[in-house]
FIMARVO-625794 format. One record per residue (C-alpha): residue number from 1; residue in three letters; x, y, z. Coordinates in steps of 0.5 Angstrom, whole numbers. Each point is the difference from the previous one (the first is absolute). Layout:
// FIMARVO-625794
{NUM "ala" {X Y Z}}
...
This chain:
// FIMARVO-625794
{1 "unk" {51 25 -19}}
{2 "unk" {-7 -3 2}}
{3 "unk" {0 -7 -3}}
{4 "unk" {-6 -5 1}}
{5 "unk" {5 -6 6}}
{6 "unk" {2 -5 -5}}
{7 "unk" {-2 -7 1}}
{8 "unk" {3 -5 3}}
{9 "unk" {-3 -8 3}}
{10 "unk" {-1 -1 7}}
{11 "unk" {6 -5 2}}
{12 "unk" {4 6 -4}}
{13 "unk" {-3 5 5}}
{14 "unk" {1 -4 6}}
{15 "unk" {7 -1 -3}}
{16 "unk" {2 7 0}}
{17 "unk" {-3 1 7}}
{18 "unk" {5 -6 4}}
{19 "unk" {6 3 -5}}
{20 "unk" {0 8 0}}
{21 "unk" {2 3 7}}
{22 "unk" {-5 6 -2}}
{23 "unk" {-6 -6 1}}
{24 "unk" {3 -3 5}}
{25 "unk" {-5 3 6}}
{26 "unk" {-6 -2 -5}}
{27 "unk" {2 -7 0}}
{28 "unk" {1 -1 7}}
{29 "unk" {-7 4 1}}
{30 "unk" {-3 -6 -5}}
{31 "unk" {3 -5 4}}
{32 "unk" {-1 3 6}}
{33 "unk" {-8 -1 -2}}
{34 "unk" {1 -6 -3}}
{35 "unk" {3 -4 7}}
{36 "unk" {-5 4 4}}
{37 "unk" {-5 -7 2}}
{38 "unk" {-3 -6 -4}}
{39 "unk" {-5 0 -4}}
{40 "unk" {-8 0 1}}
{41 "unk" {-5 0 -3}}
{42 "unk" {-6 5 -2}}
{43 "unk" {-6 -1 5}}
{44 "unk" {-6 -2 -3}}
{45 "unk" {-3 7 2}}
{46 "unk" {5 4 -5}}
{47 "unk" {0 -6 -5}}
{48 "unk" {-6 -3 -2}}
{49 "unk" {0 -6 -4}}
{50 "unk" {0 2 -8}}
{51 "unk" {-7 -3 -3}}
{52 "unk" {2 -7 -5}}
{53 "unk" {-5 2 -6}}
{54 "unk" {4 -1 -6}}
{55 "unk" {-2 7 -3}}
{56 "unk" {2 3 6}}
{57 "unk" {6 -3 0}}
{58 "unk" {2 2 -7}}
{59 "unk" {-2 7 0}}
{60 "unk" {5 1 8}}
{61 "unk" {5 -4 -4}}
{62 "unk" {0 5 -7}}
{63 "unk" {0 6 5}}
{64 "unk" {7 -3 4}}
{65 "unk" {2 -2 -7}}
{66 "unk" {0 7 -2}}
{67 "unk" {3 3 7}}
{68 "unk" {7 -6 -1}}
{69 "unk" {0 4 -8}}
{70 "unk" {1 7 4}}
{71 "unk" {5 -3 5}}
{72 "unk" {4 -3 -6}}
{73 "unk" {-1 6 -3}}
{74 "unk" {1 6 4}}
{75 "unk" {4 -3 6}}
{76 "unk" {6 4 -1}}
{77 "unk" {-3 7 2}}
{78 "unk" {2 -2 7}}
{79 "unk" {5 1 4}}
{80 "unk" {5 -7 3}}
{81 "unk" {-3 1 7}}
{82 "unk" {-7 2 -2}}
{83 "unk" {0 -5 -5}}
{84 "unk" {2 -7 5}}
{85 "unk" {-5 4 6}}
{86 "unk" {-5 0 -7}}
{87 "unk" {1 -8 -1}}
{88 "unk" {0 -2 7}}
{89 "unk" {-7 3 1}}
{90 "unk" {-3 -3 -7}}
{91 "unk" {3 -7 3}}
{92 "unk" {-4 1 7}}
{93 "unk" {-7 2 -5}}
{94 "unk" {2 -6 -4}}
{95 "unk" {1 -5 7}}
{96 "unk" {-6 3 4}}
{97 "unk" {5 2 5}}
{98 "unk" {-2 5 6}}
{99 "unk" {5 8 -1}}
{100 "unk" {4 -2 7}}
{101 "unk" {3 -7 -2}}
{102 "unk" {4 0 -5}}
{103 "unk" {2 -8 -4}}
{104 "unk" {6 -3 0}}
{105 "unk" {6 3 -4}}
{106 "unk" {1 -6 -5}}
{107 "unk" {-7 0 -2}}
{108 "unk" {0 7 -2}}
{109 "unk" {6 0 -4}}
{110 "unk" {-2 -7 -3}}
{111 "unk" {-7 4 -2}}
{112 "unk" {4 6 -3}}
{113 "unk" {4 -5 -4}}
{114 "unk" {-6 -3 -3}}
{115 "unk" {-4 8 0}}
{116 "unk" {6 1 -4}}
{117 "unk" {0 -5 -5}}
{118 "unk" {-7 1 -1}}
{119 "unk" {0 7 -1}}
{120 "unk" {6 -2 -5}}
{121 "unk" {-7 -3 -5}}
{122 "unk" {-5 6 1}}
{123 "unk" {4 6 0}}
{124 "unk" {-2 1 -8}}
{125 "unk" {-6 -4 -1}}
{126 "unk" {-8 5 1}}
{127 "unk" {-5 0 5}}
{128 "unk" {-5 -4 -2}}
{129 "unk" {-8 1 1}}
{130 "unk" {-4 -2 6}}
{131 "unk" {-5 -6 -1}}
{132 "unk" {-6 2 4}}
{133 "unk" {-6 -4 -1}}
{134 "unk" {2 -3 -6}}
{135 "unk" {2 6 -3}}
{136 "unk" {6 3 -2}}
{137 "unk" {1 7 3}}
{138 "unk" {7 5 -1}}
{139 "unk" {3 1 6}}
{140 "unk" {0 8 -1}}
{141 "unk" {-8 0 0}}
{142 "unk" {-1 2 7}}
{143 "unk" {-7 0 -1}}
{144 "unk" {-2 -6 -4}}
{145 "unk" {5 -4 5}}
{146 "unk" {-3 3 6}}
{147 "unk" {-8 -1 -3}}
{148 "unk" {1 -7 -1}}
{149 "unk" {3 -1 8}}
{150 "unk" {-5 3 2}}
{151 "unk" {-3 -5 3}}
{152 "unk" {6 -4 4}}
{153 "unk" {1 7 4}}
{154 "unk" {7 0 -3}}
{155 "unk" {3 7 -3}}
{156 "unk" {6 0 -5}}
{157 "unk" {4 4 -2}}
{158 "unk" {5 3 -5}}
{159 "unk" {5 6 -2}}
{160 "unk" {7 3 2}}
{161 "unk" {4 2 5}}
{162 "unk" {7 2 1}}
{163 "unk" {5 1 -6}}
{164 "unk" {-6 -4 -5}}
{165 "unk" {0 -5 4}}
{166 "unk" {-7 -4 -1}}
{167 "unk" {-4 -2 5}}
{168 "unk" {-6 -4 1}}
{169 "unk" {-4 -4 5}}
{170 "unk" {-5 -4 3}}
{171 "unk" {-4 1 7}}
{172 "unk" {-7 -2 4}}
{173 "unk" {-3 6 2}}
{174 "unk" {-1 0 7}}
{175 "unk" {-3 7 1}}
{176 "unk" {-4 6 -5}}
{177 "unk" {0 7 3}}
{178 "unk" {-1 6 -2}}
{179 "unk" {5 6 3}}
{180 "unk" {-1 7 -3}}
{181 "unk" {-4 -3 -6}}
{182 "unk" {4 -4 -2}}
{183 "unk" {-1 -8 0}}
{184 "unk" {6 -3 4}}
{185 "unk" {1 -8 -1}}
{186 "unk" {5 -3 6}}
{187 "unk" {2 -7 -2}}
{188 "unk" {1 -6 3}}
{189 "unk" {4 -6 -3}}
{190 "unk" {4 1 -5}}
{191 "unk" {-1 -5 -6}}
{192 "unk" {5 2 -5}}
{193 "unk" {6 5 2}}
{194 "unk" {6 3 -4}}
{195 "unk" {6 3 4}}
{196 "unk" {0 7 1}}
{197 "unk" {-8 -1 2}}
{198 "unk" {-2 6 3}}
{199 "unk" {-4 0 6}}
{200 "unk" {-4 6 -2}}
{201 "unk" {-1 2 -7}}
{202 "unk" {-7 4 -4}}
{203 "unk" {-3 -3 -6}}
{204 "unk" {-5 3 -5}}
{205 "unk" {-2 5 6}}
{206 "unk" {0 -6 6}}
{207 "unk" {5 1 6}}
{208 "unk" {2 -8 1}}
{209 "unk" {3 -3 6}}
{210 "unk" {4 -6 1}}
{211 "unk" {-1 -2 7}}
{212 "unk" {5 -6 -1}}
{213 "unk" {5 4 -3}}
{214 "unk" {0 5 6}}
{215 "unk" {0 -5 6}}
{216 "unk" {8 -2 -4}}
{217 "unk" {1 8 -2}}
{218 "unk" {-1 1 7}}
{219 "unk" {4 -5 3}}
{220 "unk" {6 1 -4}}
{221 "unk" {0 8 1}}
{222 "unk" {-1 0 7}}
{223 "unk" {5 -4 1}}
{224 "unk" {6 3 -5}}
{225 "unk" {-3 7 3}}
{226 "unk" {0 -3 8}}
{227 "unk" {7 3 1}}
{228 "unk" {-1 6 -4}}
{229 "unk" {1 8 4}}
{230 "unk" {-6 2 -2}}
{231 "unk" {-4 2 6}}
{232 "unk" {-7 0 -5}}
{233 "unk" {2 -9 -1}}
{234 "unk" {1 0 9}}
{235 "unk" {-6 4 1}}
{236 "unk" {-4 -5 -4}}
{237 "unk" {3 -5 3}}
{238 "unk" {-1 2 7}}
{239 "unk" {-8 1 -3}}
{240 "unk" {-1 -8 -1}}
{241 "unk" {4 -1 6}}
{242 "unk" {6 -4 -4}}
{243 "unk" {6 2 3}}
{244 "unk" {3 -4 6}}
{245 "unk" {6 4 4}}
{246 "unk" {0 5 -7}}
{247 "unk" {0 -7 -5}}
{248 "unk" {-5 -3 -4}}
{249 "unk" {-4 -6 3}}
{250 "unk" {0 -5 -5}}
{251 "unk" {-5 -4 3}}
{252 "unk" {-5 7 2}}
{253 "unk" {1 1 -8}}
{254 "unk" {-1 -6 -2}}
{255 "unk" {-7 -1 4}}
{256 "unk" {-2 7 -1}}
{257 "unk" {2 1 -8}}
{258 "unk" {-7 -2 -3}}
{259 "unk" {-4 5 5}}
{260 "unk" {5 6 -2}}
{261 "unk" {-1 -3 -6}}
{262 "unk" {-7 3 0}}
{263 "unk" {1 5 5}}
{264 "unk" {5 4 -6}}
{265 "unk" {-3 -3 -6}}
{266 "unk" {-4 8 -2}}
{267 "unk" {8 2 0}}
{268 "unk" {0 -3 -7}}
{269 "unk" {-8 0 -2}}
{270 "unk" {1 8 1}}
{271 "unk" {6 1 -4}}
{272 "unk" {-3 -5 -6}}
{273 "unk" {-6 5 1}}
{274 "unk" {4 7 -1}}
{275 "unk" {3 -3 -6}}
{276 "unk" {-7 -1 -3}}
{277 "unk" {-2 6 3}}
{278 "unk" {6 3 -4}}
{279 "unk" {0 3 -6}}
{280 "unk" {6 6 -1}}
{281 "unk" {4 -5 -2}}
{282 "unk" {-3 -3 -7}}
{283 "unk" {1 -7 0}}
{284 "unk" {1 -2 -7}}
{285 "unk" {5 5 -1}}
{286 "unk" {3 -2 7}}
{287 "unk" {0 -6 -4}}
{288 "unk" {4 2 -6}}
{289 "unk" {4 2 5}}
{290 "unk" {2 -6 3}}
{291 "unk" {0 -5 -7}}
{292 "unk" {5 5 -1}}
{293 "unk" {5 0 5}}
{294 "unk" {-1 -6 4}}
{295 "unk" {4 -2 5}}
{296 "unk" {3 8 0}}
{297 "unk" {0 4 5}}
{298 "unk" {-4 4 -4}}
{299 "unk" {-6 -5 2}}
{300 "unk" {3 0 6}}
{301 "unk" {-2 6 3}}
{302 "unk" {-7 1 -5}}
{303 "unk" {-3 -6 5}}
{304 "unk" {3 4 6}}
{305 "unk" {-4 6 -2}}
{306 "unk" {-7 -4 -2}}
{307 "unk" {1 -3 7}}
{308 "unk" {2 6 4}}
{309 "unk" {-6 3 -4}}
{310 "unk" {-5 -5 2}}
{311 "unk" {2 0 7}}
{312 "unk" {-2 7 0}}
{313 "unk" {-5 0 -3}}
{314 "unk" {-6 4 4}}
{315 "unk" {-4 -7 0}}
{316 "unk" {7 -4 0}}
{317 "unk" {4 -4 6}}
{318 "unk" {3 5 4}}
{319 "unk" {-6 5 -1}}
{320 "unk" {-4 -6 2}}
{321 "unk" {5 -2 7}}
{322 "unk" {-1 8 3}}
{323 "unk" {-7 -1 -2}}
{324 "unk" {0 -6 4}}
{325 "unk" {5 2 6}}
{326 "unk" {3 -7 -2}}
{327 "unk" {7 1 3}}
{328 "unk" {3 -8 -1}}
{329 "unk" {-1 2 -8}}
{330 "unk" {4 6 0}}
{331 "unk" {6 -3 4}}
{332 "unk" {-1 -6 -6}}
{333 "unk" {0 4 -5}}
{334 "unk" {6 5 2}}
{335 "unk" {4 -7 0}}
{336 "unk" {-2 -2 -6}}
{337 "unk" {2 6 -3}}
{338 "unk" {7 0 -3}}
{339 "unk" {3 1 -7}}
{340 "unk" {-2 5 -4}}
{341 "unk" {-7 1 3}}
{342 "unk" {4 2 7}}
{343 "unk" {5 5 -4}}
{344 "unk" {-6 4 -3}}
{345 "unk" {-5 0 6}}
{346 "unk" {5 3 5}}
{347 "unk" {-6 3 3}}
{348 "unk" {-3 -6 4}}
{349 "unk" {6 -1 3}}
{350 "unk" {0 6 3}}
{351 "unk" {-7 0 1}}
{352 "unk" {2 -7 4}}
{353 "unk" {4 2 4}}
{354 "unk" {-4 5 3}}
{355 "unk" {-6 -5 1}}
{356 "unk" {5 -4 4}}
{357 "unk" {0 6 5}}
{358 "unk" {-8 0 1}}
{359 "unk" {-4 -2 -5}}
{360 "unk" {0 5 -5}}
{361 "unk" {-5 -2 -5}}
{362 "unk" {0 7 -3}}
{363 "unk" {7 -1 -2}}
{364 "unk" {-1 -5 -3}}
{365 "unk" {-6 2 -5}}
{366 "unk" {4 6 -1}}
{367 "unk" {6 -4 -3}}
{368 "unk" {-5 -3 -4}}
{369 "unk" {-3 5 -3}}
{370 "unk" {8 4 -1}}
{371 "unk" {2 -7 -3}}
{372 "unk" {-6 -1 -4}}
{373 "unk" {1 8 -4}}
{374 "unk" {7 -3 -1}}
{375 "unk" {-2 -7 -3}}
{376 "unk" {-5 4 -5}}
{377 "unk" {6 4 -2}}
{378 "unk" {4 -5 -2}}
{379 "unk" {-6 -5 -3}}
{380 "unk" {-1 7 -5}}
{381 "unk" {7 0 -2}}
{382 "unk" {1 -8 0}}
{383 "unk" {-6 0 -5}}
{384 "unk" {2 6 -4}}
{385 "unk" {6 -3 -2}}
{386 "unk" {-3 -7 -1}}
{387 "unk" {-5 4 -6}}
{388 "unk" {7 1 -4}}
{389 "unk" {3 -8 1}}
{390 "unk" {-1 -2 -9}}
{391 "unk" {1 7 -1}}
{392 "unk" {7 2 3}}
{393 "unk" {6 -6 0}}
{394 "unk" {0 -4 7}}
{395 "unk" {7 3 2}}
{396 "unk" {-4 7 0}}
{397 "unk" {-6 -3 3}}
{398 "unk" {6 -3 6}}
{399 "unk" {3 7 0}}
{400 "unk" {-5 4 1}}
{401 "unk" {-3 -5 6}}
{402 "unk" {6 0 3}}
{403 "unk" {1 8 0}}
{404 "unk" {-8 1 2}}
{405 "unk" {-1 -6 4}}
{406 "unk" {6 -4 2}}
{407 "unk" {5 6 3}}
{408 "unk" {-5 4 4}}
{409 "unk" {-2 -6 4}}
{410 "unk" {7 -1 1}}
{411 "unk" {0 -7 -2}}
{412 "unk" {4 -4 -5}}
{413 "unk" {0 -1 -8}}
{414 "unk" {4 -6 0}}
């Protein structure tokens, strides 16, 4: 009922979308970006070139080569449409092109093909080890890895996101804060990248930030949330002054993208910074959890709960907007709150609403104290059923989710 998405390559997946009436809107959507403008390349300023020291080199390449093995591997967690929006922005970091042109639709497929066929040689072969300094380093061993970089200012990452899907990455460090006493890294240009590259992410205790990530993340949802009815996405619009005659200005955008870039970058600092500072839900049973049911919406909802508790945390992302009376930060977050997250945080919604009227902050800091006593009820629940998974048959583990967790929420098991 919950079964992990079954793999399939990239030509299939495009296949299936121009095929089936159910993809049809995601294939025009694709083509729809796809024939927006001609290709441009990167300015200097967001691409730096890459140093030519044959060492370096090696290690950027072992670090790549690690994240074509992911891709080859774990591919298939994505949906059709996700996954040709997926490549095409893993084509435009490969061709140093800017987030608002787009290539030619003959190159991209022609790279598709060739992605295809060399995932097609990866896709069983190891992750190999990291040659640093004439040394050879695994390419788990985060602080070994990160200690022999030390001193090209570059930071290296590795782990896992959604469905166990492996990630790792390579990044100048642009900037080194310390935000609620913890160490915040925000990253430049981007050395080595697979496809899911999270913009945000913590690791062993530091919040990372990729910038370069975010200037696409960016550019991509606002354009897909421009036509929205969310009034909290026209309120932040009409924050930066992007809407013309009620439509997004392209240009305005465009030129002013890196500056609410930087104007909004402590949205995700803030939410990276309550999952650190968050401890109800133990993340090596979390952990257990998720390797057990990937791709499940059991996993699913166990990463809306960590979210939303985050984002309620006393010193987290909400907590931090009221304190701050950042009103553009509030409208973003309620347009991208959607899924599982908006269906278990009703309370904010609301509270939204009533912050429209006359710029009621209490409100919102009473939906997220409300919304947090909720979210820790669940993470309690969450946690006691995770402690019986090896003990008790998953179909119970699944049942018994389903019956505390799932039906309550209203939400659905298949």
């Amino acid at each position: 009922m919950w079964d992990r998405p079954g793999r399939c390559s990239p030509a299939m997946r495009v296949q299936r979308v121009a095929q089936s009436a159910d993809y049809v809107y995601c294939w025009y959507r694709a083509l729809r970006w796809l024939l927006r403008q001609p290709e441009k390349k990167l300015s200097n300023l967001c691409m730096p070139a890459m140093e030519k020291s044959p060492d370096k080199m090696q290690y950027v390449q072992d670090v790549q080569y690690n994240c074509d093995i992911s891709d080859a591997r774990d591919h298939g967690i994505y949906s059709m449409c996700s996954m040709i929006l997926k490549l095409r922005n893993l084509y435009k970091w490969e061709q140093r092109i800017e987030p608002w042109s787009e290539p030619e639709p003959a190159d991209l497929l022609d790279w598709v093909d060739q992605k295809e066929q060399y995932w097609l040689g990866l896709s069983e072969r190891s992750f190999r080890p990291l040659t640093i300094l004439g040394k050879q380093i695994l390419p788990h061993d985060l602080g070994p890895v990160n200690q022999a970089l030390h001193q090209s200012n570059l930071l290296y990452g590795a782990g896992h996101g959604r469905s166990m899907k492996a990630v790792f990455f390579l990044a100048d460090i642009l900037e080194t804060r310390t935000v609620e006493g913890c160490t915040v890294h925000i990253l430049g240009t981007e050395r080595a990248k697979e496809m899911a590259s999270p913009v945000a992410l913590v690791q062993d205790g530091v919040v990372v930030i990729k910038k370069e990530s975010l200037r696409y993340f960016f550019w991509d949802q606002l354009q897909e949330m421009r036509s929205s009815r969310k009034s909290s996405i026209h309120y932040f619009l009409n924050h930066y002054g992007l809407l013309k005659d009620g439509t997004l200005d392209h240009d305005l955008f465009r030129s002013d993208l890196d500056f609410i870039v930087d104007q909004e970058l402590d949205l995700f600092v803030y939410h990276e910074i309550g999952e650190t500072l968050e401890t109800t839900f133990g993340n090596e049973n979390l952990q257990k959890i998720i390797n057990r049911f990937p791709g499940s919406v059991i996993e699913f909802v166990c990463r809306a709960v960590k979210d939303c508790l985050a984002d309620t945390h006393p010193r987290g992302l909400l907590a931090s907007i009221v304190r701050d009376r950042k009103s553009s930060s509030l409208g973003l977050y309620l347009g991208f709150l959607d899924g599982i997250r908006e269906t278990i945080f009703p309370e904010i919604k609301a509270a939204w609403r009533c912050f429209e009227q006359g710029g009621d902050w209490g409100s919102i800091e009473q939906a997220r104290s409300t919304g947090r006593e909720t979210f820790l009820s669940l993470a309690r629940d969450i946690m006691e059923i995770g402690e019986r998974i090896g003990d008790v048959p998953d179909d119970r583990i699944m049942q018994e989710f389903s019956n505390r967790i799932i039906k309550p929420l209203g939400l659905q098991a298949g």
